[in-house]
N, C-alpha and C positions, 0 to 999 in steps of 0.2 A: 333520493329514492333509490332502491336497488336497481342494478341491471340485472339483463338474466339475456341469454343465448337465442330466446326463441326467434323465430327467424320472422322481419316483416311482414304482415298478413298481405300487405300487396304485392309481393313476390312471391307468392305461392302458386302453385302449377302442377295439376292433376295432367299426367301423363302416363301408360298412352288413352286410357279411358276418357279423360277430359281435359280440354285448353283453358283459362280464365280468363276473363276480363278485369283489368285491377280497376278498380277507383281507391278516392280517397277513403271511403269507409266499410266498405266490404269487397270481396271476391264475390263474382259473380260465374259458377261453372256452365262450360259451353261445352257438352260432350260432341265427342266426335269418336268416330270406326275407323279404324285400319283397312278396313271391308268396302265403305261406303263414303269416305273421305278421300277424294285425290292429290298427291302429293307433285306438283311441277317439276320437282326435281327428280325424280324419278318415276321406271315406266311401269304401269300396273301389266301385274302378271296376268294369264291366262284365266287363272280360278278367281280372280279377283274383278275381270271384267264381265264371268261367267256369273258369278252373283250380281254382280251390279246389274246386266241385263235382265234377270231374273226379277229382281226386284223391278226395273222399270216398267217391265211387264207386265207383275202384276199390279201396278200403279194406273196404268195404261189399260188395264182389262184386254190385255195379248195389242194392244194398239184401235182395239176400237174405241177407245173415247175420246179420241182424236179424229172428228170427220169434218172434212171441209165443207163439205155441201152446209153443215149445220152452221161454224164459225172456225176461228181460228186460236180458240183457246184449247191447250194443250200443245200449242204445234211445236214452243220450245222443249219438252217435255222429249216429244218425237222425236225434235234434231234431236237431244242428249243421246238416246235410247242408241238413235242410226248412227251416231260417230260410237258408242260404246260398239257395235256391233260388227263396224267397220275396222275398227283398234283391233279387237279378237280375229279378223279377218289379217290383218293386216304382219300380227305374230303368227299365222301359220307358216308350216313348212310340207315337204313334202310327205311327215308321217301322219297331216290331218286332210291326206288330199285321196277320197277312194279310188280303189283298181279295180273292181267287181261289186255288183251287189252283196259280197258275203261281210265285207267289209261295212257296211250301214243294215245290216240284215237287222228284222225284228221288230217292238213296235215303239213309235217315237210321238211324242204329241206338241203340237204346235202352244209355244210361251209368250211368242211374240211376234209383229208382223209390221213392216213399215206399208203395206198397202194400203189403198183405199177403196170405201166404198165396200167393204166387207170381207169378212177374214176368209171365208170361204171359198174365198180364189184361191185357196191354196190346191184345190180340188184341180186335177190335171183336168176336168170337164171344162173349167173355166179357164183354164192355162190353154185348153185348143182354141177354144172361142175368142179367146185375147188373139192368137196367134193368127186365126182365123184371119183375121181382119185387117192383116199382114197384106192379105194377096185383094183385100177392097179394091175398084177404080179410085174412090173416092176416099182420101182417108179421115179428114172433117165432117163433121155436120152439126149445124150450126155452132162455126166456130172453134169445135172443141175436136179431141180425137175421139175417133169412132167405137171405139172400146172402153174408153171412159167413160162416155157417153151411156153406154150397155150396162155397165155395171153399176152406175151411180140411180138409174133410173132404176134396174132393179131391184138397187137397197130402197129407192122410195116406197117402192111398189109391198115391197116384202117383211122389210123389217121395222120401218121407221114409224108404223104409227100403232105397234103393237101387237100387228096378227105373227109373226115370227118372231121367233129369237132363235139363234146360233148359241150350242152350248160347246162339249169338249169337241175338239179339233186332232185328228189325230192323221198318223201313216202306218199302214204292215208292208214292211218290204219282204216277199217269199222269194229269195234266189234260187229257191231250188224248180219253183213255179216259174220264173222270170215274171211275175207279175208284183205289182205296187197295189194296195189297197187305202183308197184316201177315205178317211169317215169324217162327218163331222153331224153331231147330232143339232137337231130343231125340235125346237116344240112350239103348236100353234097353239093360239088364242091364250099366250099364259099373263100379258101385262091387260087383258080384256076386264073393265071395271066401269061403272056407273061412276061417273066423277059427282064430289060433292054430296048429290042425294044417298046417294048407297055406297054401302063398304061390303057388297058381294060382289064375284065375279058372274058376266054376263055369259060367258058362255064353260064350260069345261076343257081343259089342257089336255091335246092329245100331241103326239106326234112320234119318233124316232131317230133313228141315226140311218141317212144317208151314205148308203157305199157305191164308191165307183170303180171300177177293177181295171188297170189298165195292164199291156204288154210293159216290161219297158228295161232299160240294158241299160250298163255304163259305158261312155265313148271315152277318150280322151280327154283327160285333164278335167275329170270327175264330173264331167255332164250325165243326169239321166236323160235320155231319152225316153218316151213316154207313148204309147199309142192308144186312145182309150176304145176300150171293149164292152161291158157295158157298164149300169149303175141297176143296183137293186136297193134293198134294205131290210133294216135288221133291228129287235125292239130294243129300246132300252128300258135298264130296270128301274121300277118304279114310276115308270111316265106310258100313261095307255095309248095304245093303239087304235087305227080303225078298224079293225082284226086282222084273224088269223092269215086271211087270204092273201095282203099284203106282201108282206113278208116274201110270196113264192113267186112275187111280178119279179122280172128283167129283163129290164130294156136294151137291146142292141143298140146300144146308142152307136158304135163303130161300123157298124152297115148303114144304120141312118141316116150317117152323117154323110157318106158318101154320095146318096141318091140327093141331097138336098140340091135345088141347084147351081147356090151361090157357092156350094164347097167344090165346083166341077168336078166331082172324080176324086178329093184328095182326101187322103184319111185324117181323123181326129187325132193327130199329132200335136210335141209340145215338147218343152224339156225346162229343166233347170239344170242349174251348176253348181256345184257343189261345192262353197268356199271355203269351208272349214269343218272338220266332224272329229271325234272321239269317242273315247264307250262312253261318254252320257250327254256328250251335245250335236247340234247339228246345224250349218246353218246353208241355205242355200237362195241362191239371185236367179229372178225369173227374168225374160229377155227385155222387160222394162227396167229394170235394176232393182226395182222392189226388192226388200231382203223376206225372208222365212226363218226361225229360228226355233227350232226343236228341242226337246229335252227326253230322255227316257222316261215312261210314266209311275209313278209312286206308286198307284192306285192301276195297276191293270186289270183288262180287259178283255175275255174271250169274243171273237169274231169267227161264227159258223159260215162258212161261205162253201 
């Protein structure tokens, strides 16, 4: 019979789009990414672990589909996500460490979040409250820490059986105000359904986007410092309100805090740190180590304040 050059079908090998698997009778392609494939012999660049997070991300729905209270599926998922996030942490130097607000100036929205019990602690309201409880006699109660405890119970309370949901998550840093503006929108009653008999909802989806306005500076070695002043809110579009009056409430929540009288006297403080940032990322560790990880928004967003 004739030969001919053509080359063994089991040594054939799609690179860099696809690896194969050979057997005796066929190739079988296993694609893989340059992007999304890790190579042990060498170290994945910046932009490389900056997508990968991105993508875990949005795998993770920003890290809320990973809740312990519920179980502990996803939790590998979460390690991959905080060692990706920690590696990007880990290549900065000192041109991704800011010296002033002018340097993270603008608005940023939250992609991903190793916390638990709700991404909305990214809200410095909830970052005092955590802090808060710094100065407890008591720091347990039953068993567990006292701010975990706070927060886990108010995801039961709030989000987990329907009446809330958390939608975009966001930050405006105004250096020229010295103030931080954290939003992050809710809408009630939106998962509300008659199970089984009916395929309507039981009640109408209102709600908005939560702002909280706080003082807040850069210290050394990219700490914000954070004082919060108050919280109002603002509509978002397409999703109704309970009206117009809304909108013109704000709460002193930083004078309130102060008259309460387990805060003795001390103001609604908090900070985070600032591990890493660029013009279009951002990541920062609260004093739990929890990480925050930001990105510039695609889709902006005016905030009247």
């Amino acid at each position: 019979m004739p030969t001919t050059n053509a080359p063994d079908r089991t040594s054939i090998r799609l690179w860099p789009l696809a690896s194969t698997v050979a057997t005796s009778s066929d190739v079988v392609a296993v694609p893989t990414s340059p992007w999304f494939t890790d190579n042990e012999n060498e170290q994945a660049s910046k932009e490389k672990l900056k997508t990968q997070i991105l993508q875990l991300g949005a795998a993770l729905d920003r890290g809320q589909s990973y809740n312990p209270t519920s179980g502990d599926y996803y939790s590998s998922s979460m390690d991959v996500a905080r060692s990706k996030v920690q590696s990007l942490i880990s290549l900065s130097d000192a041109t991704n460490v800011p010296t002033s607000l002018e340097d993270i100036a603008g608005e940023w929205e939250l992609v991903f979040t190793t916390v638990k019990h709700g991404i909305f602690r990214s809200s410095p309201f909830f970052l005092a409250v955590q802090e808060a409880f710094d100065y407890a006699e008591e720091k347990e109660a039953f068993g567990e820490d006292k701010a975990t405890l706070f927060f886990k119970l108010h995801e039961l309370q709030t989000c987990s059986w329907g009446v809330s949901k958390i939608g975009r998550v966001a930050q405006r840093i105004d250096p020229k105000e010295g103030y931080l503006y954290s939003e992050f929108d809710t809408s009630i009653f939106s998962l509300t359904v008659i199970p089984i008999i009916g395929w309507f909802k039981l009640l109408p989806t209102f709600g908005g986007c939560v702002v909280t306005a706080s003082k807040a500076k850069i210290a050394d070695g990219g700490v914000i410092e954070m004082e919060v002043d108050y919280t109002t809110s603002r509509p978002v579009p397409g999703l109704s309100g309970l009206g117009k009056w809304i909108w013109s409430i704000k709460v002193p929540v930083g004078a309130v805090w102060k008259l309460l009288p387990w805060n003795k006297g001390r103001p609604a403080e908090c900070s985070v740190a600032v591990k890493y940032y660029d013009d279009d990322f951002r990541v920062v560790e609260d004093k739990s180590g929890d990480l925050f990880v930001y990105s510039r928004p695609v889709v902006s967003r005016d905030l009247d304040i």
